[in-house]
C-alpha positions as CSV (number, residue, x, y, z in Angstrom):
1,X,74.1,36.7,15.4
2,X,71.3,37.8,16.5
3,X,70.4,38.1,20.6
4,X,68.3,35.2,22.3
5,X,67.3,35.8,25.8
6,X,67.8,32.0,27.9
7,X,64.4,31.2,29.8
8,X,62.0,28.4,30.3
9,X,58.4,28.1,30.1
10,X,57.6,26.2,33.6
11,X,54.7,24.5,34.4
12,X,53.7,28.1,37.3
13,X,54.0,30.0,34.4
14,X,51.9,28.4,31.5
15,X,49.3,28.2,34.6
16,X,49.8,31.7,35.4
17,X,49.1,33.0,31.4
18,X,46.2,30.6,31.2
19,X,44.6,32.5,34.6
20,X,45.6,35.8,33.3
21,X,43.5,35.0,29.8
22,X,40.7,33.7,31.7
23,X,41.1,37.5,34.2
24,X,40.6,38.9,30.6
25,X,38.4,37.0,29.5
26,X,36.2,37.6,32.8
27,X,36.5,41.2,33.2
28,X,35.8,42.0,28.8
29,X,32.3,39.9,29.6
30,X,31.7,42.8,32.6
31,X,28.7,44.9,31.3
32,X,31.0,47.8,31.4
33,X,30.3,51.5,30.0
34,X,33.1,53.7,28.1
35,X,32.1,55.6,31.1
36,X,33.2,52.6,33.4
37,X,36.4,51.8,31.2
38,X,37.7,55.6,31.2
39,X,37.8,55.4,35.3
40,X,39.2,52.6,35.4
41,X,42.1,53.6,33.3
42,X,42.1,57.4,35.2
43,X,42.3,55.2,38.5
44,X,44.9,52.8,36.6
45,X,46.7,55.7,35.8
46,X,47.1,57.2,39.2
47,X,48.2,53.8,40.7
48,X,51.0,53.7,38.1
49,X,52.1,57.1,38.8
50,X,52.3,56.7,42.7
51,X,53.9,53.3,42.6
52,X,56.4,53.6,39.8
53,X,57.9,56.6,41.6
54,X,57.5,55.8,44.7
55,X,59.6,52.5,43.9
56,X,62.2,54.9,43.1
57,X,62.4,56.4,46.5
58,X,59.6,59.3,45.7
59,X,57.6,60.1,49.1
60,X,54.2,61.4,48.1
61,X,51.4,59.2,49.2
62,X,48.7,58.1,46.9
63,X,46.3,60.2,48.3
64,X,48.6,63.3,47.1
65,X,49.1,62.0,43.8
66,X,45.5,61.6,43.1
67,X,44.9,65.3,44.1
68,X,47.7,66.4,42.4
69,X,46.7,64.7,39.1
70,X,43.1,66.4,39.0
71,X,44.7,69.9,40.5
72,X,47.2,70.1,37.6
73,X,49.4,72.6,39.3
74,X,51.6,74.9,37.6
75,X,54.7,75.3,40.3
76,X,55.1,72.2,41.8
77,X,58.2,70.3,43.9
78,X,60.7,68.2,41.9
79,X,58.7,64.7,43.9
80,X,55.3,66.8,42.1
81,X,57.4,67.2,38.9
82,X,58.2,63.2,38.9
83,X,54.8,62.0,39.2
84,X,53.2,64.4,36.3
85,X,55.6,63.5,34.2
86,X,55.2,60.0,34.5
87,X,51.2,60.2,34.4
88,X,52.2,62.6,31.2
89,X,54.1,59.9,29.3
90,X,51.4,57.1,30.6
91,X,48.4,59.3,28.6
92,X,50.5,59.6,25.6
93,X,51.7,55.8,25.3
94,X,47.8,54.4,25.8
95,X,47.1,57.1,22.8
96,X,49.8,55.5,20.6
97,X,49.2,51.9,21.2
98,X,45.3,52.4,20.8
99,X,45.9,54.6,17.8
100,X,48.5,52.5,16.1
101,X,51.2,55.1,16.1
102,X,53.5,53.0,18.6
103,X,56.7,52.1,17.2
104,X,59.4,50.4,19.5
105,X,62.5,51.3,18.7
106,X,65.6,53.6,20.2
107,X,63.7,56.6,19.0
108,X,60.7,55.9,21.0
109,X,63.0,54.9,24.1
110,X,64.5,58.1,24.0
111,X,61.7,60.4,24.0
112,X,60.2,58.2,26.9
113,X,63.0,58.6,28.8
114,X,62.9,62.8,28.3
115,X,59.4,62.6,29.5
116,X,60.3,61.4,32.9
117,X,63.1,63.3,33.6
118,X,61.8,66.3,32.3
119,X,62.9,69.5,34.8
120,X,64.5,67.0,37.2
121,X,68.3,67.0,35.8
122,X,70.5,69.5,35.0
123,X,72.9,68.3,32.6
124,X,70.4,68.1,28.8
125,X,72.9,65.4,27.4
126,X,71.4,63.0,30.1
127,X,67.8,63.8,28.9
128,X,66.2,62.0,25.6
129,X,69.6,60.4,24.4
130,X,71.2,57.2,25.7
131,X,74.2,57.4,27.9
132,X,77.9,57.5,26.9
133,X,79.1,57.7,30.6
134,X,79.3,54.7,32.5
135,X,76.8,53.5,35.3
136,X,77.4,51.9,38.7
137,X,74.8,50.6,40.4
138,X,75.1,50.7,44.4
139,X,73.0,49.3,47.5
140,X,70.7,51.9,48.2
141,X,70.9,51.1,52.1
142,X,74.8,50.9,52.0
143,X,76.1,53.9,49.7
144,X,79.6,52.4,49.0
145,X,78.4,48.9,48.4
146,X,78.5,48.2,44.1
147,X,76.0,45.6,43.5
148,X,75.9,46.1,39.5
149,X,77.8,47.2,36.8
150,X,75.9,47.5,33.7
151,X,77.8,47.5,30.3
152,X,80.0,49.7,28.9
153,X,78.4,52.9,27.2
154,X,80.4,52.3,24.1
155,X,77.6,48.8,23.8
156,X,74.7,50.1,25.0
157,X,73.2,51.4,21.7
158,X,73.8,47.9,20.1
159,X,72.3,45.9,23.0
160,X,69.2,47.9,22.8
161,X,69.0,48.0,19.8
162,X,69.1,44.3,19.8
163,X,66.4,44.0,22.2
164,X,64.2,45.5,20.3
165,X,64.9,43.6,17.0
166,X,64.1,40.4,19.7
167,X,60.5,42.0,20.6
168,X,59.5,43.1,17.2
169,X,60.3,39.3,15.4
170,X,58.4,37.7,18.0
171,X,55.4,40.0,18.6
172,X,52.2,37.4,17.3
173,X,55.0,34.1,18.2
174,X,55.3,34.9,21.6
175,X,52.9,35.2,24.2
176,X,52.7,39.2,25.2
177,X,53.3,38.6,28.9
178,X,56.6,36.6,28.3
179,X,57.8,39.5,25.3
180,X,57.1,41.8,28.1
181,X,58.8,40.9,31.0
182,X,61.8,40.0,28.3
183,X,61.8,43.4,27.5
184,X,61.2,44.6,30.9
185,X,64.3,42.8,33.1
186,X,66.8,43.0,29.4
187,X,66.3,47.1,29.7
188,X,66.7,47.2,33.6
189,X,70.4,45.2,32.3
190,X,71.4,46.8,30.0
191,X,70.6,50.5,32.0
192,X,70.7,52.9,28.7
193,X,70.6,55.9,30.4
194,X,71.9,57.7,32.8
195,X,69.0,58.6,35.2
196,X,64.9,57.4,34.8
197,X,65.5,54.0,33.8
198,X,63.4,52.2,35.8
199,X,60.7,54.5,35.0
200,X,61.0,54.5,31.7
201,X,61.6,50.7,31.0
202,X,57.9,50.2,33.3
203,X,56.0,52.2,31.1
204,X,57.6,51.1,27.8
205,X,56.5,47.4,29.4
206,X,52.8,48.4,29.5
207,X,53.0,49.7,25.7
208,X,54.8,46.4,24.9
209,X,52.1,44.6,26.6
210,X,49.3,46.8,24.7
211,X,51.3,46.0,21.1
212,X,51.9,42.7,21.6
213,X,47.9,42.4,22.4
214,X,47.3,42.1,25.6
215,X,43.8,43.7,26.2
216,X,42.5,46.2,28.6
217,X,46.8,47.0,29.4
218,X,45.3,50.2,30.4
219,X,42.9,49.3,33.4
220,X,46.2,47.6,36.0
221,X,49.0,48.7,37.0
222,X,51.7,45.8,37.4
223,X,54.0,48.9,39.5
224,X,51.7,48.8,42.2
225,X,52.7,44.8,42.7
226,X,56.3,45.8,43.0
227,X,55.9,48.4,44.8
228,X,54.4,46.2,47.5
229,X,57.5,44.7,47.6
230,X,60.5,47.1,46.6
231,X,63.0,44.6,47.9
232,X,61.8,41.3,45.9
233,X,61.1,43.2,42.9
234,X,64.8,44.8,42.7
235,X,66.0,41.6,43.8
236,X,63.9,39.6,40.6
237,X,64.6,41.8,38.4
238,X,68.1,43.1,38.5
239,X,71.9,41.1,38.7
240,X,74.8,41.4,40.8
241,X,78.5,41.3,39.4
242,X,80.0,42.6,36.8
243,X,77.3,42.2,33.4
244,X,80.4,40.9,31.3
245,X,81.2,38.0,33.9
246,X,77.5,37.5,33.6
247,X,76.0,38.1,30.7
248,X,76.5,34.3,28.7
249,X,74.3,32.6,32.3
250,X,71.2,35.2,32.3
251,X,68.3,33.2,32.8
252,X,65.2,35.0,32.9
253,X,62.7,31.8,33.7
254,X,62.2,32.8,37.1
255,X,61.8,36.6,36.5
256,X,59.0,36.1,33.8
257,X,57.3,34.1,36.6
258,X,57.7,36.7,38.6
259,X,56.5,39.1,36.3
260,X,53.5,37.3,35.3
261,X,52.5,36.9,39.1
262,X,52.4,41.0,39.2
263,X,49.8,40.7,36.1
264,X,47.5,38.7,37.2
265,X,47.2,40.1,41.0
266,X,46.6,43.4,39.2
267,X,43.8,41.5,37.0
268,X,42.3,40.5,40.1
269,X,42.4,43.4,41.8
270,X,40.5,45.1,39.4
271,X,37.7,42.3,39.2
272,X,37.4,42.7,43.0
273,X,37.0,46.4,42.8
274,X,34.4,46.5,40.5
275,X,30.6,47.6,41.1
276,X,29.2,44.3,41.6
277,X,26.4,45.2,38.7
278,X,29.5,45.2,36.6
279,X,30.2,41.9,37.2
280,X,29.0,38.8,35.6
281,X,26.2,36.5,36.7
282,X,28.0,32.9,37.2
283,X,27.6,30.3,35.1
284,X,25.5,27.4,35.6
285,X,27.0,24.3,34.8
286,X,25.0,21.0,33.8
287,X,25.3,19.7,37.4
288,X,24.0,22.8,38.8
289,X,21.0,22.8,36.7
290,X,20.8,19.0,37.5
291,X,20.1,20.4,41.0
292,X,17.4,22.3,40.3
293,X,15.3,20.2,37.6
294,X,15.7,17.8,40.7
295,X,13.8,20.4,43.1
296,X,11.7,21.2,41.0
297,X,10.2,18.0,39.8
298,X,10.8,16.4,43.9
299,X,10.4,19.9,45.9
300,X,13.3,19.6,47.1
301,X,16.6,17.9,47.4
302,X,19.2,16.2,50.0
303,X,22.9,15.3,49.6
304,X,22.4,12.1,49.3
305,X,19.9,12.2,46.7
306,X,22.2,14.0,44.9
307,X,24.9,11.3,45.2
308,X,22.2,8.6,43.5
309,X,22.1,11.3,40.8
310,X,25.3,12.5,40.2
311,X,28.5,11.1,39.4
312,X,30.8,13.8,41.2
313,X,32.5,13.4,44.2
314,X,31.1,14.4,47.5
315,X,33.4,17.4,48.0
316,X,32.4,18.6,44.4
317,X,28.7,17.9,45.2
318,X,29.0,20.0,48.6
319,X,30.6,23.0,46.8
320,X,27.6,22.8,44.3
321,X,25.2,23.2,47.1
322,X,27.4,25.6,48.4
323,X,27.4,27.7,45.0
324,X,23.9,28.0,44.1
325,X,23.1,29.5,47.4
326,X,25.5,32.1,46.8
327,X,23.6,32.7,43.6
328,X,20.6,33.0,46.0
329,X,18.7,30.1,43.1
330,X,18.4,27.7,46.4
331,X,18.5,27.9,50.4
332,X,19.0,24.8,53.0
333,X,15.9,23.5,55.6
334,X,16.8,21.7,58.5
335,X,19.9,20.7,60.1
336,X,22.7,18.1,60.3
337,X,21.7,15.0,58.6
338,X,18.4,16.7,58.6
339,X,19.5,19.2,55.8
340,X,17.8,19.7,52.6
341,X,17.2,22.1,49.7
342,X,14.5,24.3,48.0
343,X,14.2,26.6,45.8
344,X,13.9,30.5,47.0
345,X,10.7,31.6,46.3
């Protein structure tokens, strides 16, 4: 039988996929260069590399990391060591998704996972290859305190194995964001290996999103959202018990929520941080252009002889007036009841 995660497509989150198309959609009509789109992804990059770490208790400050990602240093600190190799594993997954070479898979899990860990444990059998020792999960504020037990080594193979059988049947069925954040919180579960699993399962999660088609993957980083928030992320995406007492009531409906809030902050983010000769004119909407046929036949226009024209509300009407002088197409004369409109010469 083959696994089924349990989750629910809620009203919030149907919303939340329809905004993040429509981020897309915004941000791909941007006029922007390769030139624009490769420093985006370097800054992306960086952002990723600070906050996946740093979510993981590493204490170099952005401003480090950046420097440290241009310098390239050649004997660095074990914190250093964490953040190249995650950048390192980053650049290699955007080359496979855009090249096609991407396969999920254990295979591809493993070699993930020996990229972050890389020089940062001792023991070799915990680098590249899933675990065969068993995991405890603890409170990282009260040492002795379990919170999770993740299964049994002896089933980890097969569960993740599993998982991926799930992703692969449903990539083109399912919407990318919801296949993602399955994959992302099912991994964080099931705990595969010993040491860099949260690392590994976020950047497998951007790949899945690139795969599954979500475009421009490579210009936000969803870390920095949770690393905003340590606390709620850990507490969204992980379980506490025993995974076998648990395992038959995993819902993951709020999680992919969650996960699909993180998106779409990161979308706008980036629209907000672009050069605003990047950014798209508005569009002007029939009512709009309404407005200024009406100016330019009359001169000029009031509220209320755009009420005997129009058949929108007066909020909506106020909020046209209100646009089209941010466009800078119109200004307002006079005051109070006194105001009126004319074109900007």
């Amino acid at each position: 039988m083959s696994w089924t995660p349990d989750y629910t497509i809620s009203n919030k989150l149907l919303s939340t996929i329809r905004e993040i198309g429509e981020a897309l959609g915004e941000l791909k009509s941007c006029h922007l260069s390769d030139q624009d789109l490769a420093k985006l992804e370097i800054e992306a990059r960086e952002l990723s590399s600070y906050a996946s770490t740093s979510i993981e208790g590493n204490p170099l400050p952005l401003t480090d990391v950046k420097r440290l990602l241009k310098t390239r240093k050649e004997h660095v600190r074990d914190t250093e060591r964490e953040v190249l190799n995650y950048n390192k594993a980053l650049q290699s997954l955007y080359a496979d998704v855009r090249s096609g070479k991407f396969k999920l898979g254990i295979k591809t899990l493993e070699k993930i996972q020996g990229r972050v860990v890389h020089g940062l444990i001792d023991n070799p059998t915990h680098c590249g290859a899933l675990r065969k020792a068993p995991v405890i999960i603890h409170n990282p504020r009260i040492i002795d305190e379990v919170v999770f037990i993740p299964p049994d080594s002896k089933d980890v193979r097969k569960l993740t194995g599993d998982l991926f059988k799930f992703i692969e049947r449903n990539i083109g069925k399912i919407d990318a964001v919801i296949l993602a954040g399955i994959f992302h919180r099912q991994c964080v579960i099931i705990h595969p290996f010993i040491d860099g699993n949260g690392r590994t399962t976020r950047l497998l999660t951007t790949a899945i999103l690139g795969k599954a088609g979500l475009d421009l993957f490579e210009i936000f980083s969803f870390e920095n959202y949770y690393n905003r928030n340590i606390t709620r992320y850990f507490k969204a995406v992980g379980l506490e018990g025993d995974y076998y007492d648990l395992k038959d009531d995993i819902d993951f409906s709020d999680w992919l929520e969650y996960f699909a809030d993180g998106i779409l902050d990161e979308l706008r983010r980036v629209r907000k941080a672009l050069p605003d000769q990047s950014k798209p004119k508005p569009r002007l909407e029939p009512h709009h252009r309404q407005i200024l046929a009406y100016i330019e036949e009359h001169g000029t226009i009031t509220q209320r002889e755009y009420g005997g024209i129009s058949t929108r509300s007066l909020a909506s009407r106020k909020l046209d007036f209100v646009k089209l002088v941010k466009m800078g197409l119109i200004e307002s004369k006079g005051t109070g009841r006194g105001t009126y409109y004319v074109r900007v010469s």
